[in-house]
C-alpha positions as CSV (number, residue, x, y, z in Angstrom):
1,X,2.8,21.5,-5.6
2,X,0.8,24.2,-7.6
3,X,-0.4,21.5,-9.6
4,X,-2.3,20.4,-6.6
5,X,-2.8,23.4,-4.4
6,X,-2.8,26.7,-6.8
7,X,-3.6,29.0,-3.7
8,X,-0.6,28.1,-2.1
9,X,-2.2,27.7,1.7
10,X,-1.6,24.1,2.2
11,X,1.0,21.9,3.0
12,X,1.3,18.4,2.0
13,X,0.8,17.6,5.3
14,X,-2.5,19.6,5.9
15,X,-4.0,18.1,2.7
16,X,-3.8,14.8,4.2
17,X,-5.3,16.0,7.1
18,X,-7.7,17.5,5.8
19,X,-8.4,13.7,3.7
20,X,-8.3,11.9,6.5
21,X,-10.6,13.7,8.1
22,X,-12.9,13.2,5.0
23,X,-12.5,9.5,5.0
24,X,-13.3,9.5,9.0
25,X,-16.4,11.4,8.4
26,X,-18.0,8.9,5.9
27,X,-17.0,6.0,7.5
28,X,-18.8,7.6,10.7
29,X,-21.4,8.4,8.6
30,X,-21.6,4.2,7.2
31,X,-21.1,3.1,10.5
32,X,-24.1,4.7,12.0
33,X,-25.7,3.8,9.1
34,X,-25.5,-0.1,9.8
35,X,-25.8,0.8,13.4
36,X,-22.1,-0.3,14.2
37,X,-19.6,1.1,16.9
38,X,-17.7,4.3,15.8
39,X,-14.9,5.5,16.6
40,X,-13.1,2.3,17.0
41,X,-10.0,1.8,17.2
42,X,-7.8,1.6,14.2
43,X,-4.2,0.2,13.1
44,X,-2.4,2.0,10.5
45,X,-0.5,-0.3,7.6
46,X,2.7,1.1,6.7
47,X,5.8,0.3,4.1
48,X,8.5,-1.8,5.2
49,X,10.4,0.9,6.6
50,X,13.8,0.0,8.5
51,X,13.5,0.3,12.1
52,X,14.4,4.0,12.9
53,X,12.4,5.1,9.9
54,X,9.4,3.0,11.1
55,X,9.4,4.4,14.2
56,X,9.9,8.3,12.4
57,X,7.2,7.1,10.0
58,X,4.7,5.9,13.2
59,X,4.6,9.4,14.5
60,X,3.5,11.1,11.6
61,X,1.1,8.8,10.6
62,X,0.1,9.2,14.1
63,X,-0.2,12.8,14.2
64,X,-2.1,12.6,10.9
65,X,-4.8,10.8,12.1
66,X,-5.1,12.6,15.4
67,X,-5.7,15.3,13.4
68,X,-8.4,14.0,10.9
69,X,-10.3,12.8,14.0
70,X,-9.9,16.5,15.5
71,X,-10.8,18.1,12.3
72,X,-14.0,16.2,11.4
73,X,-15.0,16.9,14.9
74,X,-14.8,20.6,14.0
75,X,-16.1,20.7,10.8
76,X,-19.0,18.1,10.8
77,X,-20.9,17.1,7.4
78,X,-19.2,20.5,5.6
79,X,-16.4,18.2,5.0
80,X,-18.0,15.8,2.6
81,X,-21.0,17.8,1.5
82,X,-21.1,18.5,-2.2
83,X,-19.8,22.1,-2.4
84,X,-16.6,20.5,-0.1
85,X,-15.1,23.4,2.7
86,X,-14.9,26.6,1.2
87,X,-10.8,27.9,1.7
88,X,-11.3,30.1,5.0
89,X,-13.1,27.2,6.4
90,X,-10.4,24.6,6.0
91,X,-7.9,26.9,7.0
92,X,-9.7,28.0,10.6
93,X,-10.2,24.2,10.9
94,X,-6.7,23.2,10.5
95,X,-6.0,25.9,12.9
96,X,-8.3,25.1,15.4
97,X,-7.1,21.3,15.0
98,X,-3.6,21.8,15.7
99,X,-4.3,23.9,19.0
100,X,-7.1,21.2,19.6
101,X,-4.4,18.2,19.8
102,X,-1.4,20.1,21.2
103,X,-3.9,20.9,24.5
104,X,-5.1,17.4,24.6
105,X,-1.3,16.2,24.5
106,X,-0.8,18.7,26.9
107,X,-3.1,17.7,29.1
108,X,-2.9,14.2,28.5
109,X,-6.8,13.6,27.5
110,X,-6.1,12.4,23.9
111,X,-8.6,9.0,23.3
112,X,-5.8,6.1,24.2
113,X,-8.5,4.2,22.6
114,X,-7.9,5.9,19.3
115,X,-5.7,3.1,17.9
116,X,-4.9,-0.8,18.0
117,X,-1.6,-0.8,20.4
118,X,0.3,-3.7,19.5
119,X,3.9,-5.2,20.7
120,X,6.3,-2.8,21.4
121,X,3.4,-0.2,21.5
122,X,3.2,0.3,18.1
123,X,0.0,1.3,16.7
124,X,1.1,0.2,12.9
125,X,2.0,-2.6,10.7
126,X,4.1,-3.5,7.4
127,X,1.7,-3.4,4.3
128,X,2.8,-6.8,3.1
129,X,2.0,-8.4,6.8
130,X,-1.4,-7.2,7.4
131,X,-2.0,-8.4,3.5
132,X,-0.3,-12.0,4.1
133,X,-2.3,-11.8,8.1
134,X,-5.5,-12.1,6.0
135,X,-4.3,-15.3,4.7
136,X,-5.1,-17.4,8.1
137,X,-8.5,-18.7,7.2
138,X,-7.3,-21.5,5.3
139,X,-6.0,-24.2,7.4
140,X,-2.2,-25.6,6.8
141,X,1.1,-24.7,6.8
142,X,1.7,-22.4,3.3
143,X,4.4,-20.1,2.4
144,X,3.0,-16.7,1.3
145,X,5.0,-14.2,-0.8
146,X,3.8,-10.9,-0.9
147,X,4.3,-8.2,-4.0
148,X,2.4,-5.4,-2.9
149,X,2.6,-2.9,-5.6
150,X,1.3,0.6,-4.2
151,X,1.3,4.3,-5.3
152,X,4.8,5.6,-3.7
153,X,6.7,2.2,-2.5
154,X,6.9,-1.6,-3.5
155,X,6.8,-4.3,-0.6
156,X,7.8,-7.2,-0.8
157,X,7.4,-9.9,2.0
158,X,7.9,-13.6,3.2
159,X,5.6,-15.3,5.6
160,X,4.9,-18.6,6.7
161,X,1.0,-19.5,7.9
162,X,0.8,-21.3,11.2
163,X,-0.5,-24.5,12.0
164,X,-4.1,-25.1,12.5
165,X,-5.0,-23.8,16.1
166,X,-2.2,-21.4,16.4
167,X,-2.6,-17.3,15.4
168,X,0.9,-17.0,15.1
169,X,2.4,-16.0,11.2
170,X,5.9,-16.2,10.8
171,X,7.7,-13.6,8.9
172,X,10.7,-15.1,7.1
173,X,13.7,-13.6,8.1
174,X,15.8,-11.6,5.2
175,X,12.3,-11.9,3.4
176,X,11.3,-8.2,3.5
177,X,12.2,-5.5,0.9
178,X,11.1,-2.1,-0.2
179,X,11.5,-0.3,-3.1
180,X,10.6,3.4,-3.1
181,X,9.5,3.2,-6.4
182,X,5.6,2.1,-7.9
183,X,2.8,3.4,-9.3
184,X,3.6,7.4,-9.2
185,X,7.0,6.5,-10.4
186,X,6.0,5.0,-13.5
187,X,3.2,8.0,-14.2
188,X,5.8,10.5,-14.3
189,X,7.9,8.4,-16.8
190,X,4.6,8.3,-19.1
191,X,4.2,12.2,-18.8
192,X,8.2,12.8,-20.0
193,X,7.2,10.1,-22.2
194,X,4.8,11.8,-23.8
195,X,6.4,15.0,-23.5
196,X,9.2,13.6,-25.3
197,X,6.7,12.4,-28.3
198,X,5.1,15.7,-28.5
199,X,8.3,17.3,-29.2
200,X,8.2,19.2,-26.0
201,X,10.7,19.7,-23.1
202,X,10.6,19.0,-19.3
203,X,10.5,21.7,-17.3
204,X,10.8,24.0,-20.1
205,X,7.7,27.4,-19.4
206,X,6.1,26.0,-22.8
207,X,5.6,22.8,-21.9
208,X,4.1,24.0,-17.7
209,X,0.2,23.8,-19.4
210,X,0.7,20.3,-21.0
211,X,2.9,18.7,-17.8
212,X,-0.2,20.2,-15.5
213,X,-2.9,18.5,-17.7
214,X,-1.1,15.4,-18.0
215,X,-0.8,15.2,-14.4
216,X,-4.5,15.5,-13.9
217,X,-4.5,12.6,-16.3
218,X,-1.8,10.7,-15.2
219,X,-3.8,7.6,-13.7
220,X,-6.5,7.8,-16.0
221,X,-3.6,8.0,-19.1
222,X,-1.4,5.0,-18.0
223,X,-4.8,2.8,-17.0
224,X,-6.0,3.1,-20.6
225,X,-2.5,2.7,-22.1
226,X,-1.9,-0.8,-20.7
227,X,-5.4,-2.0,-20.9
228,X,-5.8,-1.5,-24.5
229,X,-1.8,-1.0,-25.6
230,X,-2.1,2.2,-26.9
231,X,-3.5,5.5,-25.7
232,X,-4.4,8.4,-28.2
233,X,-4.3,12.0,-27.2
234,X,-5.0,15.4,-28.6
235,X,-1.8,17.6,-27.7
236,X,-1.4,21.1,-29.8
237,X,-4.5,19.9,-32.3
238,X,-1.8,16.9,-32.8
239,X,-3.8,13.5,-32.4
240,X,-0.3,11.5,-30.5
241,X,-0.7,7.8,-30.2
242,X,1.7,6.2,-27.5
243,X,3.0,3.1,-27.8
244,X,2.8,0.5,-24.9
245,X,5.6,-1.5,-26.1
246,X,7.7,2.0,-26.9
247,X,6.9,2.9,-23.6
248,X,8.1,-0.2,-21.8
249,X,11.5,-0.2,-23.8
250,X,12.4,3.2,-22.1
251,X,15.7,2.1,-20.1
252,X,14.1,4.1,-17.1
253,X,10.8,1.7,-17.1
254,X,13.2,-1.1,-17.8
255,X,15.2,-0.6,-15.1
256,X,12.0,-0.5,-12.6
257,X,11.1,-3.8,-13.6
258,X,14.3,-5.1,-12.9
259,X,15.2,-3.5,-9.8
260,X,11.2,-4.6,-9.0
261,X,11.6,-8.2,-10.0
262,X,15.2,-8.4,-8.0
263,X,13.5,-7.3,-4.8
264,X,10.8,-9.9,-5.5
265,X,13.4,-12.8,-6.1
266,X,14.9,-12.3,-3.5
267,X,11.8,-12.9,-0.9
268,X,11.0,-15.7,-3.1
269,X,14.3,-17.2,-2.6
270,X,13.8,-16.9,1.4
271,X,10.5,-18.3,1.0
272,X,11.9,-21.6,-1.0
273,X,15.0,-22.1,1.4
274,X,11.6,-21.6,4.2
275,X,9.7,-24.7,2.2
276,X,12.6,-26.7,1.8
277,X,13.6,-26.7,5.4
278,X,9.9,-27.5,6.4
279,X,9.6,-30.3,4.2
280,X,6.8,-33.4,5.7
281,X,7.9,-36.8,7.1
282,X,6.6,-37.8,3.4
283,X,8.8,-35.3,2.2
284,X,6.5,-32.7,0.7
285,X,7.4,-29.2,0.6
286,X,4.3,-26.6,2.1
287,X,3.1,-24.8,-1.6
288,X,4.4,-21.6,-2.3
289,X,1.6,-18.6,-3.0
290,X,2.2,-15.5,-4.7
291,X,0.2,-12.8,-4.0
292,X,0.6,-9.6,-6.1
293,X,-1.9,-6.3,-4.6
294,X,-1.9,-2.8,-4.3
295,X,-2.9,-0.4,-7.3
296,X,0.0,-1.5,-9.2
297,X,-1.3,-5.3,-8.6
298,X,-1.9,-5.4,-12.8
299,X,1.4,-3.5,-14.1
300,X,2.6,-5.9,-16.9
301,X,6.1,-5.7,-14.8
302,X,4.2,-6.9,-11.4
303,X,1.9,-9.4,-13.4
304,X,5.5,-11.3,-15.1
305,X,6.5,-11.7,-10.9
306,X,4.1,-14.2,-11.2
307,X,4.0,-15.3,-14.8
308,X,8.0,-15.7,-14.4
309,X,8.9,-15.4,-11.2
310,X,12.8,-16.3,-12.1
311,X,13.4,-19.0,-10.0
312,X,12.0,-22.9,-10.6
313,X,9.2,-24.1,-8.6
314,X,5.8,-24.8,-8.3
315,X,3.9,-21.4,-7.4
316,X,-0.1,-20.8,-6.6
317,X,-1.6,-18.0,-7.6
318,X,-3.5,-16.3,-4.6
319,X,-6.3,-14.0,-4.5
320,X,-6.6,-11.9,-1.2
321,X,-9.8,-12.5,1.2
322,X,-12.3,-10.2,2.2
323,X,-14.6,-12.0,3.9
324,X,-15.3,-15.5,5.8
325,X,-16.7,-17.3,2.8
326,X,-16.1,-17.6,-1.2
327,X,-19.0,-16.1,-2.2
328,X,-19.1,-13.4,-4.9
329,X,-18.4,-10.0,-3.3
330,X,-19.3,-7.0,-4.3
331,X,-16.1,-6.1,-4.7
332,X,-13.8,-8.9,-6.2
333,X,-12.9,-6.8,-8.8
334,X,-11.0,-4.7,-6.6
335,X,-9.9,-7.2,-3.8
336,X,-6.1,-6.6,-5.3
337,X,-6.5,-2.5,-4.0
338,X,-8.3,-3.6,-0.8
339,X,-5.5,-6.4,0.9
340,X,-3.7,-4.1,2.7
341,X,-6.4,-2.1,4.5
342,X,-9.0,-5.8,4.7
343,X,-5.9,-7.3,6.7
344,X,-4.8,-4.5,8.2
345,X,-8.2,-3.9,10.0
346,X,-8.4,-7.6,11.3
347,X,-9.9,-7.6,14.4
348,X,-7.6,-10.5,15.7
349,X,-4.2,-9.7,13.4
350,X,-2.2,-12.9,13.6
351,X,0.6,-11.8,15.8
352,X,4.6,-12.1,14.0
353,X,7.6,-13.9,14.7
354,X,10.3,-14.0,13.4
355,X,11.7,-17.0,11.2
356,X,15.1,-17.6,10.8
357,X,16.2,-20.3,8.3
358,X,19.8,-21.1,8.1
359,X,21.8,-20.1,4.7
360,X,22.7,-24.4,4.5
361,X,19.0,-25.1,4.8
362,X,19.3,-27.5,7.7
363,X,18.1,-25.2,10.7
364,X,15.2,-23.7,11.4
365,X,14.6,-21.3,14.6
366,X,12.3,-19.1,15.9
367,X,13.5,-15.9,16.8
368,X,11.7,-13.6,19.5
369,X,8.4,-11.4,17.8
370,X,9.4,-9.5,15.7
371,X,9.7,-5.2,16.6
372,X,8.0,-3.3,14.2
């Protein structure tokens, strides 16, 4: 945590308040720019939790944005102004935010029009639904599998589009799968990587300066490494060049792609039983599309999901929408990192049921929506 926060003041917690409340400034600030509503109300995408967890997971996420709103209220432009909030600032706001929403609870005068309140009253949904949700433009029936590669978790989803005329998506039961394991996880095996080929190591008080720089670098370091295969760097007035191959041969990257493409399998698998039970009168199966998003959507490990999926079939690359049509967009290049929060902020998110298909293939039910 020094890495990040040297003064010692802020909790991980307050920090993402604190961002929040950044990222709720400027998009007041582009809303009122293109003379659109703001606030409006807004749905927060979460992993594929298990039930308790999601519900755990739902409050804080809650409470987090309650307090961005709260915080951006009390510190106005400072927040994304070029010299940022100065420490005493940010601390007196975060104080003043938390007394701000505990009397607003308390008195129960807390905007219920802050968020999207969906079945159950939930205010959130999976990652991988709100990125297969944005899938509904195109008419007929599809099956959409979902490998949504992110900074802390990896989540993996089933779901079959409706017919035309209907806004229902069914999710496929047994489809869904997390791993708690992505993006970050693979940074810190590049920085013990590295520490490894400068002779250094981990943990060790010599090596605190290099680990620190590194993780400054982190993103940046593995970006460059598996865009152009190697990545050179100047450690101890030692030029180092890292290996992508060497890299990837490490048992504990290795293992991450297995345990990564096992958790995709196995919502590929639900999805083919899906298609096989759904077949036409002409008997055609509905096509099978692969989706791979998040941050992590061009890891070499998440790319080979689609490359090689491991099981036989006939799979269709898809690219996430953005908007109605197929024009070029400004930011296609990107589309991958934006799925989650494009489908998430649907205005009219497909509602979700859930799909049961039986293990022999011949039965096919739907279940009751499905609790988030």
């Amino acid at each position: 945590m020094k890495e990040i926060d040297p003064t010692g003041f802020f909790s991980a917690r307050t920090l993402l308040r604190l961002f929040i409340a950044y990222l709720l400034h400027r998009a007041a600030e582009q809303a009122h720019a293109e003379c659109l509503p703001w606030p409006i109300p807004l749905r927060v995408a979460r992993p594929a939790w298990e039930p308790k967890r999601a519900r755990d997971g739902e409050i804080l996420l809650r409470d987090l944005v309650e307090h961005g709103f709260a915080i951006a209220d009390i510190v106005g432009s400072a927040i994304s102004d070029s010299g940022g909030l100065d420490l005493n600032s940010a601390l007196a706001a975060l104080e003043q935010a938390n007394e701000n929403v505990r009397q607003a609870k308390k008195n129960k005068t807390i905007s219920s029009n802050m968020f999207v309140v969906g079945r159950y009253n939930r205010i959130s949904v999976p990652e991988a639904t709100a990125v297969a949700a944005n899938t509904n433009r195109r008419p007929g029936r599809r099956l959409v599998v979902v490998a949504d590669i992110g900074g802390g978790t990896s989540d993996f989803g089933a779901f079959m589009t409706p017919v035309q005329g209907q806004k229902t998506m069914a999710e496929v039961n047994g489809g869904s799968h997390i791993l708690t394991r992505a993006g970050d996880f693979l940074d810190m095996q590049l920085i013990r990587f590295i520490l490894s080929e400068a002779g250094y190591l981990e943990g060790h008080q010599t090596s605190r300066g290099i680990t620190r720089r590194l993780t400054n670098q982190g993103r940046q370091n593995k970006e460059i490494l598996f865009a152009e295969r190697t990545l050179k760097l100047e450690i101890d007035d030692r030029l180092l060049n890292i290996s992508l191959d060497k890299f990837l041969s490490r048992p504990e990257v290795q293992n991450f792609a297995e345990i990564l493409r096992e958790r995709f399998r196995q919502s590929l698998l639900k999805a083919k039983q899906c298609a096989q039970a759904y077949r036409s009168a002409n008997g055609l199966e509905p096509p099978i599309e692969i989706m791979l998003t998040g941050g992590g959507n061009s890891l070499p490990m998440v790319r080979a999901l689609l490359a090689d999926p491991g099981l036989p079939g006939n799979y269709v690359a898809r690219a996430p929408e953005i908007i109605e049509d197929e024009d070029t967009f400004e930011f296609d290049t990107i589309r991958p990192q934006l799925a989650v929060a494009i489908g998430g902020a649907l205005k009219d998110l497909p509602s979700t049921t859930n799909l049961i298909v039986d293990r022999n293939i011949d039965a096919v039910a739907v279940n009751q929506p499905t609790p988030l």
